[in-house]
KEKOLDREN-6409 format. One line per field, with one value per residue (C-alpha): x negated, y, z; residue number from 1. Coordinates in steps of 0.05 Angstrom, whole numbers, plus 32768, in hexadecimal, padded with zeros to 4 digits. Layout:
N
east = (X,...)
north = (Y,...)
up = (Z,...)
n = (NUM,...)
This chain:
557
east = (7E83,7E86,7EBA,7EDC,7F0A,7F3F,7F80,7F96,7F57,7F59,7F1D,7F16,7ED4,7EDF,7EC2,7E7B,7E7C,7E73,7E54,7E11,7DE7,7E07,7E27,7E61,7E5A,7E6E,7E62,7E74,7E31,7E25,7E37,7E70,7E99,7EDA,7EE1,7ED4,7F1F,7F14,7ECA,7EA9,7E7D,7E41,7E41,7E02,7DF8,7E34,7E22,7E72,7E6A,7EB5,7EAA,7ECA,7F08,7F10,7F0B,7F35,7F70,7F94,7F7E,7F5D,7F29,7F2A,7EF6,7EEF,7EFF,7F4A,7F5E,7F85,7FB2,7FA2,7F85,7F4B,7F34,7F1F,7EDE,7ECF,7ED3,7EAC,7E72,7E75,7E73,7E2F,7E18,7DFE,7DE2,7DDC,7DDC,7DA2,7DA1,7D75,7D55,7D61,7D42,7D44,7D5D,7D9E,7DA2,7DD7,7DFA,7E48,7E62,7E9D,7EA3,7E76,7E80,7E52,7E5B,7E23,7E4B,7E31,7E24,7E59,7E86,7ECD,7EFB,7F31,7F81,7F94,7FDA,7FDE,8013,8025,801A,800F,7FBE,7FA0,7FBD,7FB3,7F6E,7F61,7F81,7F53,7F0E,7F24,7F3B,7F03,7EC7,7EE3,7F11,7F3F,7F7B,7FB9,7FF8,8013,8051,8075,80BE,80DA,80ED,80BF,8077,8052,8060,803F,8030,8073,809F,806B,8051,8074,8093,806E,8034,803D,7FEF,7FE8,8014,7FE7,7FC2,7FFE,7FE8,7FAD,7FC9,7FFE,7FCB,7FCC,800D,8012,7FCF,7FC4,7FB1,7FE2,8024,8055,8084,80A7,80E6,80BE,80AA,8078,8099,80D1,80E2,809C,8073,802F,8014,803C,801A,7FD7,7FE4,7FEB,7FB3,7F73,7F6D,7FA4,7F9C,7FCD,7FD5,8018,8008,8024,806F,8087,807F,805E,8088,8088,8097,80C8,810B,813D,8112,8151,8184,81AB,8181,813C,8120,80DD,80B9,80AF,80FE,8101,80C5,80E8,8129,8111,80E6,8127,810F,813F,8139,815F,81A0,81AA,81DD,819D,818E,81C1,819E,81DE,81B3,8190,8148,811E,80EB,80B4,807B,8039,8005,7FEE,7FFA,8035,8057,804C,805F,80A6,80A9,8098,80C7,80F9,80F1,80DE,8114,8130,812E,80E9,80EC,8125,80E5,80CE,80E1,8102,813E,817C,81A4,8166,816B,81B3,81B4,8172,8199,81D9,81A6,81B2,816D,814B,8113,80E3,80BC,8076,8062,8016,7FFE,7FBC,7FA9,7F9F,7F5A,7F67,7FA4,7FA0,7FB9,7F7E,7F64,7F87,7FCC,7FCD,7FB3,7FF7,8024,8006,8012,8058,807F,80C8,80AE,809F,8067,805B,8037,8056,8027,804C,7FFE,7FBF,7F93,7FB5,7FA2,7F5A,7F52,7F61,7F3D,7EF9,7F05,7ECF,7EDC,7EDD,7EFE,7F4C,7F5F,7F46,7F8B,7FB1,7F8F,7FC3,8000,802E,8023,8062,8087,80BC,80FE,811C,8151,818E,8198,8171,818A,8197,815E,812A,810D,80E2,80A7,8089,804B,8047,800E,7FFA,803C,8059,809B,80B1,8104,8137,8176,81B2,81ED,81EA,8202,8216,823B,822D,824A,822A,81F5,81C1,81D9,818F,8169,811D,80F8,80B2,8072,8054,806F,8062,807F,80A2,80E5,8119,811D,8167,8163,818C,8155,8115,80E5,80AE,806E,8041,8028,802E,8024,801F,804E,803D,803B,805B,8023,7FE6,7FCC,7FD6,7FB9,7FF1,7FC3,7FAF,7FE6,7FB5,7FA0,7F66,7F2B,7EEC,7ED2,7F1F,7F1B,7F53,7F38,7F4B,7F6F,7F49,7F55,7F7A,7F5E,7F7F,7F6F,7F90,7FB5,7FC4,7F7B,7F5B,7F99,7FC2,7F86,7F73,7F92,7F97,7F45,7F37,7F54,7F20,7EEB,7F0F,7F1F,7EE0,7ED1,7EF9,7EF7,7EA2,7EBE,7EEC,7EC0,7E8B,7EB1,7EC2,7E84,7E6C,7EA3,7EC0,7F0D,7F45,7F5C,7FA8,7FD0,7FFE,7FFB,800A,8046,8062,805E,8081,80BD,80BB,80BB,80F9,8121,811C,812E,815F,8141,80FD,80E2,80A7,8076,80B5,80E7,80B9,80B8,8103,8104,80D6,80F7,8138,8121,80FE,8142,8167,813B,813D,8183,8177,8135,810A,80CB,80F0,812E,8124,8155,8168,817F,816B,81A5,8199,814F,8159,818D,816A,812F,815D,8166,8128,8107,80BB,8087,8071,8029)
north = (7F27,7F3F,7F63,7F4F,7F67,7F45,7F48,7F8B,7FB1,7FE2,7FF4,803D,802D,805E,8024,8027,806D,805F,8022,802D,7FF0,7FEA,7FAC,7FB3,7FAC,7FB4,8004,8036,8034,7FF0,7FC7,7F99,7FD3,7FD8,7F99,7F6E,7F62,7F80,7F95,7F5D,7F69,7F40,7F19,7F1F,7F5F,7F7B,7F9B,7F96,7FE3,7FED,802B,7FFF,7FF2,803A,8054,8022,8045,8007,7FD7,7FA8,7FA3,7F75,7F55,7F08,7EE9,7F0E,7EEE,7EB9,7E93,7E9D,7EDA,7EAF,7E9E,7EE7,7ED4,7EA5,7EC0,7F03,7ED1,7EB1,7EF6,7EF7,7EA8,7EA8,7EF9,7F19,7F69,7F86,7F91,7FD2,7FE3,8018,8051,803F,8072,8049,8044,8078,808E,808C,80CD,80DC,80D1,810C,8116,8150,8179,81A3,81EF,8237,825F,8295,825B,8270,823E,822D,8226,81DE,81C3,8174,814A,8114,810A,80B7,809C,80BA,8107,80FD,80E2,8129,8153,8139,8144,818B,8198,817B,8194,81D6,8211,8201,8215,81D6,81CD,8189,8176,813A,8132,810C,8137,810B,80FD,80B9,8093,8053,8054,8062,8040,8007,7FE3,7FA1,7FB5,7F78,7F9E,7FD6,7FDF,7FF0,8022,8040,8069,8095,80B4,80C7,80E2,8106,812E,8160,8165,81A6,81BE,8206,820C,81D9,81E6,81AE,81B3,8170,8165,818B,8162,817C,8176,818B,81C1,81E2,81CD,81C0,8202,8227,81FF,8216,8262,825B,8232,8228,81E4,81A9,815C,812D,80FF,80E3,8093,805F,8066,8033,7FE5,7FC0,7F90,7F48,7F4B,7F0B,7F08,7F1A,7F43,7F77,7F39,7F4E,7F28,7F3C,7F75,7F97,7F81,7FD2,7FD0,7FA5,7FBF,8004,7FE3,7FC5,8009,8031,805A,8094,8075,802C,802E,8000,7FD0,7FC9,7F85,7F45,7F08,7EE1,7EAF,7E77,7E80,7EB8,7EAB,7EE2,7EF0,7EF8,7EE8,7F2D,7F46,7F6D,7F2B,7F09,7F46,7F34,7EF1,7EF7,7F23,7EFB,7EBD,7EE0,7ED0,7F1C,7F1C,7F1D,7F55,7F79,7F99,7FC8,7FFC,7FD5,7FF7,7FF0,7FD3,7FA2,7F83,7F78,7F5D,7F2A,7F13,7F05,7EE6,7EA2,7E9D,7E58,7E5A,7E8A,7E69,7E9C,7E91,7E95,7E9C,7E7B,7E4D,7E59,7E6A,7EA6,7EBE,7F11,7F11,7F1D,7EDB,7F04,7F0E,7EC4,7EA9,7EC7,7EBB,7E71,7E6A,7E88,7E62,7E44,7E40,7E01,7E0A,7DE0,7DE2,7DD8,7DA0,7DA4,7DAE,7D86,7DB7,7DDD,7DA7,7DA2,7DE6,7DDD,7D9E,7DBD,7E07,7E1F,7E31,7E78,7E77,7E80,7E42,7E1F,7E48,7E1A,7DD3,7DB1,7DD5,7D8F,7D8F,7D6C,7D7B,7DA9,7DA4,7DEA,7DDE,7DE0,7E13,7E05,7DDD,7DF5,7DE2,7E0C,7E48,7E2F,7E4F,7E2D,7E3A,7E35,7E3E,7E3A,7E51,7E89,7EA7,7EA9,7EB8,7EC6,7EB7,7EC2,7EF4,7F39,7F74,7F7E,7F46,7F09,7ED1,7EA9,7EB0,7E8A,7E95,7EA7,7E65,7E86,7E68,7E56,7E34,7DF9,7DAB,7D8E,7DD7,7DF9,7DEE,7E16,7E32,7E40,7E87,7EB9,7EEE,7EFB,7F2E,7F45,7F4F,7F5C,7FA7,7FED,801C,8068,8096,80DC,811A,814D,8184,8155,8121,80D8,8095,8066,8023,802B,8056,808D,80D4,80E3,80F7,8100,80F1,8105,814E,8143,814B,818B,81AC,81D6,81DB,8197,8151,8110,80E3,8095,8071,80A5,80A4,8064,8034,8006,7FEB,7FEE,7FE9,8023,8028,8036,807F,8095,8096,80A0,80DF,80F9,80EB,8121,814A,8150,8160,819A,81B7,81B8,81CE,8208,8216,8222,824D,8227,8228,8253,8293,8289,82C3,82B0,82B3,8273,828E,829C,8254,8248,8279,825D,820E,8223,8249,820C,81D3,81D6,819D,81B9,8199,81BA,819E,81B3,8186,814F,8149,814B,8118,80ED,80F9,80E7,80A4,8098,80A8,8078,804C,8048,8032,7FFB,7FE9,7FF1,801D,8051,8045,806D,8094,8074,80B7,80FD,811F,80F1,810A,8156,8155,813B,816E,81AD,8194,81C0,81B8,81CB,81AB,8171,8184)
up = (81D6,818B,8165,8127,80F6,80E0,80B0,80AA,809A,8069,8059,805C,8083,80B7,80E8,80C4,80CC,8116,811F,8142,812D,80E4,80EA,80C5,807C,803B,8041,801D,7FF9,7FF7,7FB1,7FCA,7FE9,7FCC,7FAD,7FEE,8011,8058,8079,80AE,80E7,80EC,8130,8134,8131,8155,8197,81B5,81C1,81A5,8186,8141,8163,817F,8139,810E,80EE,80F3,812F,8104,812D,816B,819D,818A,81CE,81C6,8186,818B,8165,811B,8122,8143,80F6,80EB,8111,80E6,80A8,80CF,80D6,8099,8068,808D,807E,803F,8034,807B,8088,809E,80E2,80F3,813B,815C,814D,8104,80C9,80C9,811C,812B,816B,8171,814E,8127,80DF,80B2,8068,805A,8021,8003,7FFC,7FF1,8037,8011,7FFE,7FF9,800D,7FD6,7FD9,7FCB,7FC2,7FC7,7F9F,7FC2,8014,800D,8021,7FDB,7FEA,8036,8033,8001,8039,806C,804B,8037,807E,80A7,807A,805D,8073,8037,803E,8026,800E,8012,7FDF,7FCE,7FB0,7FE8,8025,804C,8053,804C,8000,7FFD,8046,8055,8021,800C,8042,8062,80A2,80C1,80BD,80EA,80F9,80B1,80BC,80F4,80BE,80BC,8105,80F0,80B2,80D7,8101,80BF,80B3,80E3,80DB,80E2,808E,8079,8061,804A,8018,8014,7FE7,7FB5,7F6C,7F43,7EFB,7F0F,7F41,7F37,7EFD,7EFB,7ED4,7F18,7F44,7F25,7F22,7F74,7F8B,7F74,7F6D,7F69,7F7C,7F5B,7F8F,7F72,7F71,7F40,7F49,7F0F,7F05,7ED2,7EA4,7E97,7E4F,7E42,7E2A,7E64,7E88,7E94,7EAD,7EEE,7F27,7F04,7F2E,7F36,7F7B,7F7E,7F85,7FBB,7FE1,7FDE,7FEF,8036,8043,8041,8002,7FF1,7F9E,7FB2,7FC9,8004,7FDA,7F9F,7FC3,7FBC,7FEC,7FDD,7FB3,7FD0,7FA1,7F94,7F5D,7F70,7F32,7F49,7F78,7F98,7FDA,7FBF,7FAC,7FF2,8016,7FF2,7FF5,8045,804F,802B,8050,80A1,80D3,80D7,8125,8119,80F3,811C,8141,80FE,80DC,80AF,8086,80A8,806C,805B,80AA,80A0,8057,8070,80B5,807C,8049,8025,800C,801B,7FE9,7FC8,7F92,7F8F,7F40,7F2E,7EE1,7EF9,7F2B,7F76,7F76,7F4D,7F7B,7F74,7FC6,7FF6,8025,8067,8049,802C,806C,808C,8060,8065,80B4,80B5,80E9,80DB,8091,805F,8038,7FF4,7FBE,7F79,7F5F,7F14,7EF3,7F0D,7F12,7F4C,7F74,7F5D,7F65,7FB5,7FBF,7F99,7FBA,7FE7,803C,801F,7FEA,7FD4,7FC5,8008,802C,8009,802E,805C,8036,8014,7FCE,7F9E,7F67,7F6A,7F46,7F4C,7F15,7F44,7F7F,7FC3,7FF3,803B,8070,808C,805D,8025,8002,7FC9,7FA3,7F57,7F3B,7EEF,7EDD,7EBF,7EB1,7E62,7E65,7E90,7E79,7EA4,7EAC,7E84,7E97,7EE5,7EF8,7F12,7F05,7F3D,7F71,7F57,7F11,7EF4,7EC7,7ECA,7E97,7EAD,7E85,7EA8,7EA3,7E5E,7E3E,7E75,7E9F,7EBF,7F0E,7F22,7F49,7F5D,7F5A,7F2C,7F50,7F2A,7F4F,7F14,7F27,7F33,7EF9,7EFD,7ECF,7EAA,7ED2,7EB1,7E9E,7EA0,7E6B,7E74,7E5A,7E54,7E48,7E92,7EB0,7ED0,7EC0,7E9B,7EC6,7ED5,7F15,7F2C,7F00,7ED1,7E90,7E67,7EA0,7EC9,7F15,7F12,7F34,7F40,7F7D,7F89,7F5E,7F2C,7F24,7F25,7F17,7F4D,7F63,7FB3,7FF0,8020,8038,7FEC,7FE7,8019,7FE9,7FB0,7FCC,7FE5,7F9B,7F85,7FBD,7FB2,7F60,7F80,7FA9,7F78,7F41,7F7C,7F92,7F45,7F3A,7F0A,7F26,7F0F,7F25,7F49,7F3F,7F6C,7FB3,7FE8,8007,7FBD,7FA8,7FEF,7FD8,7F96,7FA9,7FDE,7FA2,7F6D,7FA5,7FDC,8006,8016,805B,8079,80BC,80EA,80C9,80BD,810B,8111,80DC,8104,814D,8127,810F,814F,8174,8143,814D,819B,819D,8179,819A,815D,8158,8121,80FA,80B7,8092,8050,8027,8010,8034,8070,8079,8064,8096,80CE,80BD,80CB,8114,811E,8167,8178,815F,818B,81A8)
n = (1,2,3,4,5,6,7,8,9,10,11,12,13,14,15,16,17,18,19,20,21,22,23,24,25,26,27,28,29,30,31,32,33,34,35,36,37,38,39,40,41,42,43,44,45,46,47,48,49,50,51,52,53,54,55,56,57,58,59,60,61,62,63,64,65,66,67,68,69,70,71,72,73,74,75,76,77,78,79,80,81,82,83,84,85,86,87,88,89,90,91,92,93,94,95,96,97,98,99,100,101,102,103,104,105,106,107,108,109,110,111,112,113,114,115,116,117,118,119,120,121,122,123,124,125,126,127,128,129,130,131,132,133,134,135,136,137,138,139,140,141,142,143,144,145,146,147,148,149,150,151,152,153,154,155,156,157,158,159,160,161,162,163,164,165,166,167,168,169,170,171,172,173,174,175,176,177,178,179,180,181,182,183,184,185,186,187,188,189,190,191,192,193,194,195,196,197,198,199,200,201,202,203,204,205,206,207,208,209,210,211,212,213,214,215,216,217,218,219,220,221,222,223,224,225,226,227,228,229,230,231,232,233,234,235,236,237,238,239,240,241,242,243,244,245,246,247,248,249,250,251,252,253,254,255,256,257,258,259,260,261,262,263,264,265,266,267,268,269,270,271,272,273,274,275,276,277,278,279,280,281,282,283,284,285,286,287,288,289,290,291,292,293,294,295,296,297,298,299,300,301,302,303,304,305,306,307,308,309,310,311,312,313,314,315,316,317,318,319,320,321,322,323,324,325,326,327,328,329,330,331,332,333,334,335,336,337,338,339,340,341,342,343,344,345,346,347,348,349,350,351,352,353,354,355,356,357,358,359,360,361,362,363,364,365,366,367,368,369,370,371,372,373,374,375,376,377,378,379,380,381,382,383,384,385,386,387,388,389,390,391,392,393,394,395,396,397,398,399,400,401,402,403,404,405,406,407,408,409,410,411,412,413,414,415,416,417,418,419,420,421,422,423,424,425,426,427,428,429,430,431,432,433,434,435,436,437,438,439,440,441,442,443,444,445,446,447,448,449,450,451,452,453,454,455,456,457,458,459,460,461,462,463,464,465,466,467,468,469,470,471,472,473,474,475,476,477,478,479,480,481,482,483,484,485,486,487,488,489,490,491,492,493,494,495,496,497,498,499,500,501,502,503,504,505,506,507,508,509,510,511,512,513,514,515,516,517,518,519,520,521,522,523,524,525,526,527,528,529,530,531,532,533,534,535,536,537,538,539,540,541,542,543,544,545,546,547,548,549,550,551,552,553,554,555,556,557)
């Protein structure tokens, strides 16, 4: 019996840290890692000894003979990573033979190294992934901010509560949270109630770790009609962030037009068109469960500026949102060479998903009709006006005529909803330069250039690019730059000590939560959630959380 790994790996490689035979591939220093979709194991390699499964963040990682159902593909396209280019497989013995062992990231310090004070903005994968190397390899000593009184971002408030594994990270993560030199100051935004030149004259070294909060924009005429929302917005919305008020969404419409093709755009459109009993089992927002079991949406047409085989989505998130059950699948075939592009595709590539789905021509030019839920796929079409309703009200549900290209010049798609799934972008942080043709921060190999003592790790960084996996090595990147910069002696003085940044950051905002109320916050949500029979039912609001972190009990051991 082999293992394989299947849809929700991210790719932090922690698996080929303790694979014994080195059959998991890409690695870290490999070519292909980072821009491959998930890691494989080679079948013929693997030597079933689990230690994969035991270390996977996220139970990805499963032994063949247990798949079933769809999952049962994911030994396929194991094997077939390995058909045409296979790994090597070393003996035992070998240079590259290892026993089981935890996960090492050595770092090359001074004997009379002295550990630095470093305050991390933003507790999502990037600033978490930071914490870790500097807490398992050094005696550095961490503070841990973010301006929401709770701990998490992206993991918390961006992925698809029908992917609960992927939210397994957070356990591991959470391990740090009330470690002996952490301290948490959540509710706290750098910018605002302490700026970033305070921040500096307390620790030695800070790590922007604050992620790509805004959208990107389509550009067309109507962008800003009532009905035409960012993806981010709705994403937030069903994650129960604090920013989105639970009335943000209207589902009264029977279409949703969704622009794009990443996995950001099918995580919407899945959730749009799930039965929500199936989702009554996730943390789900309470407002979203009860606005989806009320919904009147039929059909969500998923619009591609390309064809399918250059879909930005990865094969294991396509491949589900392919197979959902109680769901008609069809592809728009308004332009010839979206059907080409399927019939030529290779096993392996994109385009081959779409084999078995109907292909016709679409008329979306009135409002759906009722029937089981609908998903269609347009490719080769993009969006070039929305014309509809200004201002706040709505005149009718589906009162939205988005303009699309495609069909001899273009045509019309009657919606009630335009959600624009075209990418993240990162904003300016206050005290710190910023490049706005690519969103990020300046750097250089994560030191933020012209400001000493400051780094960047994640999105802020490198741009929206890379699922969860990718912050690992991003920041050991500029964890190795810290630590070097340390151990030269290149770092600022502070002249401020940790527990005055702690009185400061409590004087300027009046909704600090430290490690203790981050548990209450999470026994509270685990309570709510119990009554309902759901794994954690999250609170929605500011006050909501703050208050449930001053219902201080122990820490749980």
């Amino acid at each position: 019996m082999t293992y394989a790994i299947s849809q929700n790996c991210c790719n932090d490689a922690t698996c080929v840290s303790v694979c014994p035979v080195n059959c998991i591939h890409p690695t870290p220093g490999e070519r292909d890692f980072g821009s491959t979709e998930m890691l494989y194991i080679d079948p013929a390699a693997c030597i079933d000894c689990g230690a994969c499964a035991d270390a996977c963040p996220v139970d990805a990682v499963f032994p063949v003979e247990s798949l079933t159902g769809p999952q049962r593909a994911y030994a396929e396209i194991n094997a077939a990573y390995y058909a045409d280019a296979p790994a090597p497989r070393p003996a035992e013995g070998s240079p590259n033979f290892h026993s089981w062992s935890e996960p090492s990231f050595p770092r090359t310090l001074p004997s009379d190294f002295a550990a630095p004070r470093v305050a991390i903005v933003g507790t999502g994968p990037a600033g978490m992934y930071a914490a870790e190397d500097l807490l398992l390899h050094t005696a550095a000593e961490v503070t841990l901010l973010d301006r929401l009184p709770v701990a998490g971002g992206l993991l918390r408030y961006g992925v698809a509560p029908d992917h609960p594994a992927t939210k397994g990270i957070g356990d591991a993560f959470a391990r740090f949270h009330s470690h002996p030199r952490v301290r948490m100051l959540l509710g706290v935004e750098a910018g605002r109630e302490v700026t970033a030149q305070e921040l500096s004259a307390h620790h030695d070294a800070v790590v922007y770790a604050v992620g790509a909060p805004g959208d990107r924009r389509l550009g067309i005429p109507g962008e800003e009609t009532a009905g035409s929302l960012a993806a981010t917005t709705f994403v937030a919305w069903y994650n129960a962030h604090p920013d989105v008020p639970a009335d943000a969404i209207d589902l009264s419409a029977t279409r949703v037009v969704v622009v794009g093709t990443g996995n950001v755009a099918l995580d919407v459109a899945r959730i749009l068109l799930t039965d929500p009993e199936e989702l009554a089992g996730t943390d789900i927002a309470d407002h979203a469960l009860a606005a989806l079991r009320a919904s009147a949406v039929r059909e969500v047409v998923l619009l591609g500026r390309r064809g399918p085989e250059d879909a930005a989505c990865t094969r294991p998130e396509l491949r589900a949102l392919t197979r959902m059950s109680g769901v008609q699948h069809v592809v728009d075939a308004h332009d010839p060479r979206t059907g080409a592009a399927i019939d030529a595709a290779g096993p392996q590539e994109k385009a081959a998903l779409f084999r078995g789905i109907p292909r016709e021509r679409v008329d979306c030019s009135s409002p759906a009709a009722g029937g089981p839920r609908r998903l269609v796929f347009r490719f080769h079409s993009a969006p070039v006006e929305v014309r509809g309703t200004a201002g706040d009200d709505r005149a009718a549900p589906d009162d939205l005529d988005v303009r699309v290209t495609g069909e001899a010049g273009g045509t019309g798609i009657r919606a009630g909803m335009l959600l624009r799934a075209v990418g993240y972008r990162g904003a300016p942080v206050p005290g710190l330069p910023f490049d706005e043709d690519s969103g990020t921060v300046p750097h250089e190999s994560g030191r933020v250039t012209g400001v000493s003592g400051s780094y960047v790790v994640g999105w802020i960084k490198r741009g929206p690019t890379g699922g969860i996996g990718a912050n690992r090595a991003c920041a050991a990147e500029t964890v190795a730059t810290l630590l070097g910069d340390a151990a030269e002696g290149s770092l600022p003085q502070p002249t401020g000590s940790a527990k005055a940044f702690r009185r400061l950051a409590r004087r300027r905002s009046s909704q600090v939560v430290d490690a203790r109320g981050l548990a209450a916050i999470d026994r509270a949500e685990q309570a709510r959630g119990r009554r309902s029979g759901r794994p954690r039912s999250k609170l929605a609001t500011v006050p909501a959380l703050v208050a449930a972190s001053r219902s201080r009990l122990p820490l749980p051991r």
